[in-house]
Each structure stands twice: as C-alpha cells, then as structure tokens.
C-alpha positions as CSV (number, residue, x, y, z in Angstrom):
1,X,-9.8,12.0,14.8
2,X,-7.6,10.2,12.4
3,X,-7.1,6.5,11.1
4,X,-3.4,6.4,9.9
5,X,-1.6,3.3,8.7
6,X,1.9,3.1,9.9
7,X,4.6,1.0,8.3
8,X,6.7,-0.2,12.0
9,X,10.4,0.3,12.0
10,X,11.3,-2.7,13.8
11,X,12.3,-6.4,13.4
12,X,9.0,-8.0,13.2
13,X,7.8,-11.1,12.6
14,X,6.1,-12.2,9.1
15,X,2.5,-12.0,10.0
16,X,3.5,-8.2,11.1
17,X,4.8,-7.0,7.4
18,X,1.7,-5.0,6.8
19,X,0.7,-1.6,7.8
20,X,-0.7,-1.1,11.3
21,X,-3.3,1.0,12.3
22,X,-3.6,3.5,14.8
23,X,-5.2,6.6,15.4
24,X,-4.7,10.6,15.8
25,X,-6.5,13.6,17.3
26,X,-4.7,15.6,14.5
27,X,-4.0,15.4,11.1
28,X,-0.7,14.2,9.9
29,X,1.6,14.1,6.8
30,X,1.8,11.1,5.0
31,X,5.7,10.2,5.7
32,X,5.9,11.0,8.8
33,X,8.0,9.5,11.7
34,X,6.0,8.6,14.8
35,X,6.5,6.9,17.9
36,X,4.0,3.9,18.4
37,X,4.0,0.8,20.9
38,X,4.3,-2.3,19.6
39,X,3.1,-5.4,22.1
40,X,3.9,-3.2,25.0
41,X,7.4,-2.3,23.6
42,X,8.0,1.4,21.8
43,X,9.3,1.8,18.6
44,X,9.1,4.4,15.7
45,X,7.0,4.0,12.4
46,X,6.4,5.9,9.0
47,X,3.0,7.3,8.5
48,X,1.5,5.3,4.7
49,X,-1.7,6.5,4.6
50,X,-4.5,9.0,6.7
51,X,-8.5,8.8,6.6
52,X,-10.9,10.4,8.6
53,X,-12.2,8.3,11.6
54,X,-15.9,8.8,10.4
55,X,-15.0,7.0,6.5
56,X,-13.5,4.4,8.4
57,X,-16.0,3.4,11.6
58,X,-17.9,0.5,10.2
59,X,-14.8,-1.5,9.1
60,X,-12.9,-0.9,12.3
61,X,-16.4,-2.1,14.1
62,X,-15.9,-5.2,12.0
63,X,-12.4,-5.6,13.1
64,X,-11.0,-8.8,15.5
65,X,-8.4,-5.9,16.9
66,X,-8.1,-2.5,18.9
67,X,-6.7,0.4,17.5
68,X,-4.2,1.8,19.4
69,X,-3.1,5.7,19.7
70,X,-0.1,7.6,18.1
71,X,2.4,8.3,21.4
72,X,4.2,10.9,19.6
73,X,4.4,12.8,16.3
C-alpha cells in the first residue's frame, strides 16, 4: 500500500489549495491522472508525490483526518 498526495482538479475553496492525501494498493507515477472523491462528489487529480504506507503510519496516526482511497488510476 501507497500514500500518494494528489493535487485536485476542481474549484476548491482556499483551505483546500494543498495536496490531499489518499492511498493505493499499487504503485503509481508521479503525474498521474486519477479519479478521487472529493466531499462525496468525484473529480480527477494529478498524483505530486508517493511513499510507502509503512514510512508514513505514525504521522497519519497523528492525523485529525481519514485517508481516503484512489477510485481509479
């Protein structure tokens, strides 16, 4: 499994302008075009960076949030 950050391709609002993260069973490009859900409402993103779920665990532990899975590469 795979923690990706994924710039959204959608009208956001300000507090939204940073990368999002989800996740991945597979490893992925960096660049590449997903499909993600956004606050229940699909949408497409560009893939900015990939770690390994294990480098990443404690943080994401720490976090206030859930991440969400990739719907579609």
């Amino acid at each position: 499994m795979y923690v990706v950050n994924i710039t959204p391709l959608l009208q956001l609002p300000q507090k939204f302008l940073k990368p999002l993260s989800y996740f991945v069973r597979e490893e992925i490009q960096t660049g590449t075009l997903v499909r993600i859900t956004l606050q229940s409402k699909p949408g497409y993103g560009i893939v900015e960076s990939i770690s390994p779920l294990r480098d990443k665990k404690f943080f994401l532990k720490q976090e206030p949030f859930f991440v969400k899975k990739v719907d579609k590469i």
